[in-house]
N, C-alpha and C positions, 0 to 999 in steps of 0.2 A: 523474611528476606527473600524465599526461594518466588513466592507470590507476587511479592514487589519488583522482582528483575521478570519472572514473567511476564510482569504489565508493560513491559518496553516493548513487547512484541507484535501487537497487532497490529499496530502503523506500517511495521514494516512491511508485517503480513498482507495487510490490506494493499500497498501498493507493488510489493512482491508479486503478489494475485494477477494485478492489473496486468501487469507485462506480460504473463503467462499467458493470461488470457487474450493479450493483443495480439503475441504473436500465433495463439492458436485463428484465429479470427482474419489475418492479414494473410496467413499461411495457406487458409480456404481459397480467398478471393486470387491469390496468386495464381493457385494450382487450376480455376477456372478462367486463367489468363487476363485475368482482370488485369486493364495497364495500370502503372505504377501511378499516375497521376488523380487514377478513379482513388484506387486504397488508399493514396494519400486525403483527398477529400473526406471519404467514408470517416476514416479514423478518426483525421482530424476533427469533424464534425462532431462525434461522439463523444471525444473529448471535449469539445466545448459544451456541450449537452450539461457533463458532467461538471465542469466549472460553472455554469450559470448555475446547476442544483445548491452548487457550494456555497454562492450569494446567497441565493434562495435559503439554504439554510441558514446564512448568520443571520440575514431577515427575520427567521422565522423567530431565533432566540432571542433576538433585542427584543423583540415584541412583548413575549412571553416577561421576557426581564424590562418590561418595560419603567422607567421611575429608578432603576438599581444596576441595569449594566449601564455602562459610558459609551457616547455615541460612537466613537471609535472600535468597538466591537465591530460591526459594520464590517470595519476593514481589515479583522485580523485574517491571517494563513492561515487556514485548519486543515485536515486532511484529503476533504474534497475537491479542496481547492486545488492542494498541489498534485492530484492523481489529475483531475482535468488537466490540467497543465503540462504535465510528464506525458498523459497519452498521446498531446496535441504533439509535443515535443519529440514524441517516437515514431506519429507518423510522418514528421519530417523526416526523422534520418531513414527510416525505413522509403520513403520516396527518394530518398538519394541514393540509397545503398542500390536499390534495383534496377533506379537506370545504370549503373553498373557493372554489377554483376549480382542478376539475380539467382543465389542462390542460400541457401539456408545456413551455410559455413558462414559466408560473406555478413550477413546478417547477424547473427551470434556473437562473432566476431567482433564488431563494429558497436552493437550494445554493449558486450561487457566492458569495451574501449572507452565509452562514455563513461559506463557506470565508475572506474575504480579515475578517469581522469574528473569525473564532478565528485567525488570523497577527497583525493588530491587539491584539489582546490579548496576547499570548502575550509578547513584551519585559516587560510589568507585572507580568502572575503568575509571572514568572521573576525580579523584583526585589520591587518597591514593593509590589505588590500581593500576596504571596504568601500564601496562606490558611496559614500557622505554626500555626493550631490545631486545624488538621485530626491524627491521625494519621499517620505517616508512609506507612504502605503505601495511602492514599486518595490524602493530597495526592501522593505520588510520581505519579498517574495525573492528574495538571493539569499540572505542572512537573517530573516526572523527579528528586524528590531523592532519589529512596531512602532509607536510615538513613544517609543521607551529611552532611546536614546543609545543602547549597545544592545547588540542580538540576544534571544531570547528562547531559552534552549526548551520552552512549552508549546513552540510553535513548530510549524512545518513548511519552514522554505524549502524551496526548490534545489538550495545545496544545506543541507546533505540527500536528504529526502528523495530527490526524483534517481539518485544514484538506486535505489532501489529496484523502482519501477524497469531502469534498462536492464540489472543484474536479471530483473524477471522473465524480461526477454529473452535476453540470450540463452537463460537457461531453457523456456519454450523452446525456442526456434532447436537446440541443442536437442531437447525430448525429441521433435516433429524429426530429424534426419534417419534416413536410410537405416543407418548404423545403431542408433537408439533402438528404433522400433526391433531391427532386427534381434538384439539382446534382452528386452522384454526385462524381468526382474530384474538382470544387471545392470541395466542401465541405473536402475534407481538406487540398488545398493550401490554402487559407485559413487553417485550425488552424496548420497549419507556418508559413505568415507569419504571425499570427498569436502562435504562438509567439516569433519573432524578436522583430517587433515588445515583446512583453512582457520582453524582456530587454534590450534597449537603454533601453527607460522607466526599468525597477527599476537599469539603470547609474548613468541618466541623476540620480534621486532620489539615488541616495548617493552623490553627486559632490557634492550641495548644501553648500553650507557650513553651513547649519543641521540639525540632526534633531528630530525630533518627540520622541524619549526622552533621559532622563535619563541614560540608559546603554544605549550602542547595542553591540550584539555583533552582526556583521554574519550571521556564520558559524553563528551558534545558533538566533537569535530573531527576527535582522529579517525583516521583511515585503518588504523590497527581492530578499532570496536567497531568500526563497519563491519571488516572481514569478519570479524569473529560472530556480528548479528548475520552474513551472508550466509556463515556455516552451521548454525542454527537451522536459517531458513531451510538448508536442504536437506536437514537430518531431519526436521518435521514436515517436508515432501516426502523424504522415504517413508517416514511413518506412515503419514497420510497414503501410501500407495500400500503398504501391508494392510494398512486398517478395511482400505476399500476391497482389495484384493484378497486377503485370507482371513478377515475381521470380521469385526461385527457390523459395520458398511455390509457385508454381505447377508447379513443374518433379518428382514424385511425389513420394516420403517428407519430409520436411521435421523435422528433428530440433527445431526452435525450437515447432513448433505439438505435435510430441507431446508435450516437454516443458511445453507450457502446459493443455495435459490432464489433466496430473498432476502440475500446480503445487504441490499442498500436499505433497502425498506426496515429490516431490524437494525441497523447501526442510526438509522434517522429517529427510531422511535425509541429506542434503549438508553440514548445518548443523555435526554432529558430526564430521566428516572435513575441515571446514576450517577450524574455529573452535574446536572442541570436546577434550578429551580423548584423541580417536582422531586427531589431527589427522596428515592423511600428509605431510605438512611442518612441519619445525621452525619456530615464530614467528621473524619480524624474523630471519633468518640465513641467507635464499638469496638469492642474485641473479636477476635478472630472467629469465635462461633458464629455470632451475632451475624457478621460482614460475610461468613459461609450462607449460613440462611438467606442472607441476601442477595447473593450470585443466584445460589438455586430457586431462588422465585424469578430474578428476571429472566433467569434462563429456559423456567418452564415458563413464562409470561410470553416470552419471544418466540418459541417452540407454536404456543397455539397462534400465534398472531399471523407469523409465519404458514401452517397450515390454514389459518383462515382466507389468507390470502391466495394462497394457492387453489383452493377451492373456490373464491369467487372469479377469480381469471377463469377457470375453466368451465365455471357452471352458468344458466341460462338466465336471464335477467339481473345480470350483475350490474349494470348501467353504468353510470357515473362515477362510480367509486371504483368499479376492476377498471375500466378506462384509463383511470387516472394512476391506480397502484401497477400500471401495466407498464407505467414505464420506471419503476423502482426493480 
């Protein structure tokens, strides 16, 4: 059970990331006066980067699956897709916010606005509200229905999903201010209570005898398992900040920070060895040992792949291949 709710969280984690890192990255180019119109390009750019990789990859899996997936693979929402999307989507607001008022409050502010109003929404354009006269390969990128006919909660639209991405922001922009830095450890133990704190609320809310929708899916749509996956995410930030800070991050090689190095490039090549076609485990048919065994090889698998990548980027006649793993 405790493995299986685990596994809900690296999507989040993944586009959680994204924001953090956008705003660390947007936060640079400010602070060298860069105008809002450049940042806005830059970003936006990169998030497109990241959504053509997305195509790129379900190209890459039809192929592989070629004769056994359906041609409409093609066109499903996966993860890539909707983090290109979300960034493209934050350098917008983030270009509005700063011909405004540029300032790191303003900013924070205005993401996490996003964030809890696209979780708000998201119950209605998954029923009541559902735009039915969109196309389906569009609308699947609001609600996740694909040519399925009603949304589909294995996918990764844009609602609920990119509510992530700005929660990740704000909290960035939030780390980046004056006041954060100046508290140093506290700032992060605060996120982690913080955290807590936003999971006993979102309990505390769907314990109510009444709901605000007509049709509450806790597990898909509500706003209540957002907050609660929100305050997750920041209780494993504060981890992540002990682990670096007075951990074993600090203790030499660190398998966790190299693999976050070359995050894109292990999720593009792991993805097919545990889910995919090459998969080195039979689905639904091993037991718990078995399925341990099999984490710990793709994990030590990814670990050297990882390292070998990182040594061909820096080392001398790498050619054609760091070139190319140079933009993963």
């Amino acid at each position: 059970m405790w493995s299986q709710l685990g596994g809900t969280l690296p999507a989040p984690l993944f586009l959680f990331l994204a924001g953090i890192s956008f705003a660390l990255v947007t936060d640079k180019m400010r602070q060298k006066d860069t105008p809002a119109g450049q940042i806005a390009r830059t970003t936006i750019r990169r998030g497109a980067e990241i959504f053509g990789l997305g195509l790129l990859f379900r190209l890459q899996e039809f192929v592989i699956a070629l004769g056994w997936a359906p041609w409409s693979d093609l066109l499903r929402v996966d993860i890539l897709n909707t983090i290109g999307l979300s960034m493209m989507l934050m350098g917008l607001l983030c270009w509005m916010v700063l011909r405004l008022s540029p300032t790191r409050v303003a900013l924070a502010f205005s993401a996490s606005g996003v964030a809890m109003g696209i979780s708000l929404l998201t119950p209605l354009l998954w029923t009541s509200w559902r735009p039915r006269w969109l196309p389906w390969p569009i609308e699947s990128y609001i609600d996740g229905v694909h040519n399925l006919g009603e949304p589909q909660a294995w996918l990764f639209p844009i609602f609920p999903w990119a509510a992530f991405a700005f929660m990740g922001l704000a909290i960035g922009f939030w780390l980046l201010s004056d006041n954060a830095r100046k508290h140093g450890a506290w700032t992060f133990a605060l996120a982690g209570a913080g955290g807590v704190a936003l999971i006993y609320l979102a309990r505390w809310l769907d314990a109510r005898p009444h709901q605000f929708y007509a049709i509450y899916d806790f597990w898909h749509t509500s706003p209540n398992f957002f907050l609660i996956r929100v305050g997750l995410l920041l209780i494993i930030l504060c981890g992540a900040y002990i682990w670096c800070r007075w951990g074993a991050g600090q203790r030499g090689f660190s398998p966790l920070i190299q693999l976050g190095q070359t995050s894109l490039l292990v999720y593009w090549v792991h993805i097919e060895f545990v889910y995919g076609r090459l998969s080195i485990l039979p689905k639904h048919a091993v037991d718990i040992r078995t399925a341990s065994y099999g984490l710990l090889t793709i994990f030590l698998s990814m670990v050297l792949l990882s390292v070998l990548r990182t040594k061909l980027k820096g080392g001398v006649g790498a050619g054609v291949l760091a070139r190319a793993w140079a933009r993963m």
